[in-house]
C-alpha positions in Angstrom: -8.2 36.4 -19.9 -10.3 38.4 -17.5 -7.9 37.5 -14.7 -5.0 39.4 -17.0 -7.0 42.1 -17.1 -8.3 42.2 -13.6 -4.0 42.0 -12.8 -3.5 44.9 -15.3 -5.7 47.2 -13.6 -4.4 46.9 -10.4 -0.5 47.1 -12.3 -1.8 50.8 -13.6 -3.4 51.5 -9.6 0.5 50.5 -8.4 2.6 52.3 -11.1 0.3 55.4 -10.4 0.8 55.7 -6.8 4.5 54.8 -6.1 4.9 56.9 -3.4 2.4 55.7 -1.0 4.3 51.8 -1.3 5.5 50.8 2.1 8.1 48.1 2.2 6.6 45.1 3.2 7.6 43.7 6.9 10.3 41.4 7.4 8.2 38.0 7.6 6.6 39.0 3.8 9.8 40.3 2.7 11.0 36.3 3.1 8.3 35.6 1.4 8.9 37.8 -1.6 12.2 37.1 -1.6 11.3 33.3 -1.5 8.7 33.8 -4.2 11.5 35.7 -6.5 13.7 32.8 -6.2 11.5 30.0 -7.2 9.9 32.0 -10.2 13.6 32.6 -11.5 14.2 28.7 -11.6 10.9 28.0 -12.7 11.2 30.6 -15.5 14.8 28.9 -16.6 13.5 25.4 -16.2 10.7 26.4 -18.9 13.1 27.6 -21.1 14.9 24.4 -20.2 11.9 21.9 -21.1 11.0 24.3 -24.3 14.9 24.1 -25.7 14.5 20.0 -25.3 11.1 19.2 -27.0 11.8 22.1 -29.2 8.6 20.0 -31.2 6.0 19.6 -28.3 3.0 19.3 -30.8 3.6 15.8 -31.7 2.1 12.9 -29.2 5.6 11.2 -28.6 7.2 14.7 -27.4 4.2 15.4 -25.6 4.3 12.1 -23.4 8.0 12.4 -23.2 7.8 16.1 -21.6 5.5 15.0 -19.5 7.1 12.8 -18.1 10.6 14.5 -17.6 8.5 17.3 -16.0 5.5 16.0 -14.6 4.2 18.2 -12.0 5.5 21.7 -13.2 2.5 23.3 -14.0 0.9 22.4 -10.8 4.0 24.0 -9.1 3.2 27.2 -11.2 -0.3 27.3 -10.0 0.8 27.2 -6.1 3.2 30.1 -6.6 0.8 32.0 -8.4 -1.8 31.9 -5.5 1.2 32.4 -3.2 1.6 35.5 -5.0 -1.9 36.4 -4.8 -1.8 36.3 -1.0 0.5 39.0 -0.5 -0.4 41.8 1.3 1.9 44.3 -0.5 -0.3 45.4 -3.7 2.7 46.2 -6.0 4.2 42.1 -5.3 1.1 40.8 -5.7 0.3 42.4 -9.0 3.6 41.6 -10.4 4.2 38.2 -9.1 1.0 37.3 -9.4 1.5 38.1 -13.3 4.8 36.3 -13.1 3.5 33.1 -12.3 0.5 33.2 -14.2 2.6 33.3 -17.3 4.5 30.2 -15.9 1.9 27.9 -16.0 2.3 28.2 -19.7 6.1 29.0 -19.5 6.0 25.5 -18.2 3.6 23.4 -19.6 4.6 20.9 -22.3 2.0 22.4 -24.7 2.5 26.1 -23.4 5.1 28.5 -25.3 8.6 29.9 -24.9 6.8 33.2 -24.8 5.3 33.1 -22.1 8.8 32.7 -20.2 9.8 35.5 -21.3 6.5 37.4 -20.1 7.3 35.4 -16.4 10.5 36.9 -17.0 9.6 40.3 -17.3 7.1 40.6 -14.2 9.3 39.4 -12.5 11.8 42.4 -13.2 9.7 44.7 -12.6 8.9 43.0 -9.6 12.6 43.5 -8.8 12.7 47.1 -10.0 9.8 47.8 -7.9 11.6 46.5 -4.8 14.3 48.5 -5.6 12.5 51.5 -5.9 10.7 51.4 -2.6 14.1 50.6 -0.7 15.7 53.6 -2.2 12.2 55.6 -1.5 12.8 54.1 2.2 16.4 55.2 2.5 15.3 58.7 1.7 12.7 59.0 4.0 15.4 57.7 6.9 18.2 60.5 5.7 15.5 63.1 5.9 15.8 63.7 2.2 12.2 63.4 0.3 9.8 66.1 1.6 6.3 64.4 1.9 4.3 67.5 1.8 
């Protein structure tokens, strides 16, 4: 729980300061773009498993889901410290948070919920890209006044 925090912190640091966001260069902008992908699947792929053992509790449904998806959660745990090695502050907060929540998104004993908080990181993730390549586009047409 002290790693949400720790995450939320640095959220309120990015959302505070969105003009000073560069665009990250083209090799982490792969990256990030890579990273987007593979959280999207992920994130549908929990909602997958979670829809099929709609009754994970249970020691039959639990050895059957694991079985169907055996190494999810250890997928979820690489891209969350993939996330955590960006160099862009504003991707690494919100992917970060995006692939903490799919470690439970995706675990056989983890909850539809946390899907949908995976699911909304990465949005803003998406909006914040957005918002710095609009900021960028600006800045080139001579348009935003810095001072």
């Amino acid at each position: 729980m002290k790693s949400k925090a720790w995450i939320i912190g640095l959220l309120a640091v990015v959302v505070s300061v969105p003009s000073f966001a560069q665009l990250p260069d083209d090799a982490e902008q792969k990256v990030i773009d890579s990273l987007m992908i593979r959280i999207a699947k992920m994130e549908q792929t929990g909602r997958e498993l979670h829809g099929k053992y709609t009754d994970g509790k249970t020691a039959e449904i639990q050895k059957a889901c694991k079985a169907g998806y055996p190494d999810l959660p250890e997928q979820a745990r690489n891209l969350r410290g993939e996330a955590a090695a960006l160099q862009t502050l504003a991707f690494k907060v919100h992917l970060s948070m995006a692939a903490n929540d799919l470690v439970q998104c995706v675990d056989c004993l983890g909850s539809v919920t946390a899907c949908d908080g995976a699911a909304a990181s990465l949005e803003r993730a998406r909006d914040q890209m957005k918002r710095m390549q609009d900021y960028a586009k600006k800045l080139q047409a001579g348009q935003d006044d810095p001072s």
